[in-house]
C-alpha positions as CSV (number, residue, x, y, z in Angstrom):
1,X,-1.5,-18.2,5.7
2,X,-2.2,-14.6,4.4
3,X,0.2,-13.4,2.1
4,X,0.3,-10.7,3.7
5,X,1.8,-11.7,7.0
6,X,4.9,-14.1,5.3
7,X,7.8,-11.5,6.5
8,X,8.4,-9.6,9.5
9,X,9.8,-6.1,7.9
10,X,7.5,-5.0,5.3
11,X,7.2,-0.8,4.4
12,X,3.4,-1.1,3.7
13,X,1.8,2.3,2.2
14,X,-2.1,3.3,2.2
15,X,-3.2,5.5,-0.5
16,X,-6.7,6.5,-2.0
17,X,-7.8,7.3,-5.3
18,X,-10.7,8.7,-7.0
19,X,-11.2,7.0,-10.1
20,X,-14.2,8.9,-11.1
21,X,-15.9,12.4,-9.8
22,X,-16.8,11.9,-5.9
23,X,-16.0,7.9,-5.9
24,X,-13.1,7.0,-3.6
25,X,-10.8,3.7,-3.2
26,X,-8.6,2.8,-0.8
27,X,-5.4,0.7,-1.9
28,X,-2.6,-1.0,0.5
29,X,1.1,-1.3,-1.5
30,X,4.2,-3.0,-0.2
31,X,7.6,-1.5,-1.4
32,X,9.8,-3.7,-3.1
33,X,13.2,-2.7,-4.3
34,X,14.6,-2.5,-8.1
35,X,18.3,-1.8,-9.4
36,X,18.1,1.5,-11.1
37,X,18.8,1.2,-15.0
38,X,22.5,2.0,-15.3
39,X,22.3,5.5,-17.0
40,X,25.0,7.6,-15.3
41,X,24.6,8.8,-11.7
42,X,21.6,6.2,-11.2
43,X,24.3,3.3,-11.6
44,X,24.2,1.0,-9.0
45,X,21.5,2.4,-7.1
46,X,18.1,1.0,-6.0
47,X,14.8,2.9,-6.5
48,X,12.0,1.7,-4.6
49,X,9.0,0.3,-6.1
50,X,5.2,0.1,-4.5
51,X,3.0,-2.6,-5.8
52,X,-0.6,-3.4,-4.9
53,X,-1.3,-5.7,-2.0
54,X,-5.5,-4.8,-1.4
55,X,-7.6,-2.5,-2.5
56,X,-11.0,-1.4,-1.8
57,X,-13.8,-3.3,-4.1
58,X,-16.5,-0.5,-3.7
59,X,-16.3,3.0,-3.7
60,X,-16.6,5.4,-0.7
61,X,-18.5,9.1,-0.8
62,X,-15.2,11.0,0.6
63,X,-12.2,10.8,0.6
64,X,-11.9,10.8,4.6
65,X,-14.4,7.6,4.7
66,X,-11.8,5.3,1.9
67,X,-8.8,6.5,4.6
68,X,-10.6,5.4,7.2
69,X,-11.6,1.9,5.4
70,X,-7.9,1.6,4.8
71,X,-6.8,2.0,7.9
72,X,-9.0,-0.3,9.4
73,X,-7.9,-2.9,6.5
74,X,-4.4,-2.4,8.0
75,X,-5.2,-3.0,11.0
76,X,-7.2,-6.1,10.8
77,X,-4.0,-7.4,8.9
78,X,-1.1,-5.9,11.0
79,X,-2.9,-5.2,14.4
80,X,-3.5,-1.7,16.1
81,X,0.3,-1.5,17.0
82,X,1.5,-2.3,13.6
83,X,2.7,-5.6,14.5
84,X,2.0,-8.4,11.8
85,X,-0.9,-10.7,12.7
């Protein structure tokens, strides 16, 4: 089973980096949810957290050609109407 297809209600995010001059990544996070440290107004609340679920091995020329890459990661994963596969 992928891991990424275990639970139903997931807030995925797609982002890209370049990690050096003109080389792009694409990278997939899920949000997962934390208890703020208790320090005054923060008590009790949660702050949401994004950790890395995929990311790109190679790098693309632009930054519009990792975006695209990432998308079509997602959808491969979730299917085009966001549905988990």
């Amino acid at each position: 089973m992928n891991r990424l297809s275990m639970s139903p209600s997931r807030n995925i995010a797609l982002t890209v980096h370049e990690l050096e001059a003109g080389e792009f990544y694409w990278v997939l996070m899920e949000e997962t949810q934390e208890e703020a440290a208790h320090d005054g107004d923060a008590e009790g609340r949660q702050r949401h957290v994004y950790v890395p679920l995929e990311a790109a091995h190679d790098p693309y020329a632009s930054y519009s050609n990792a975006l695209v890459a990432g998308v079509a990661v997602m959808r491969r994963l979730f299917g085009s109407e966001g549905k988990i596969a």
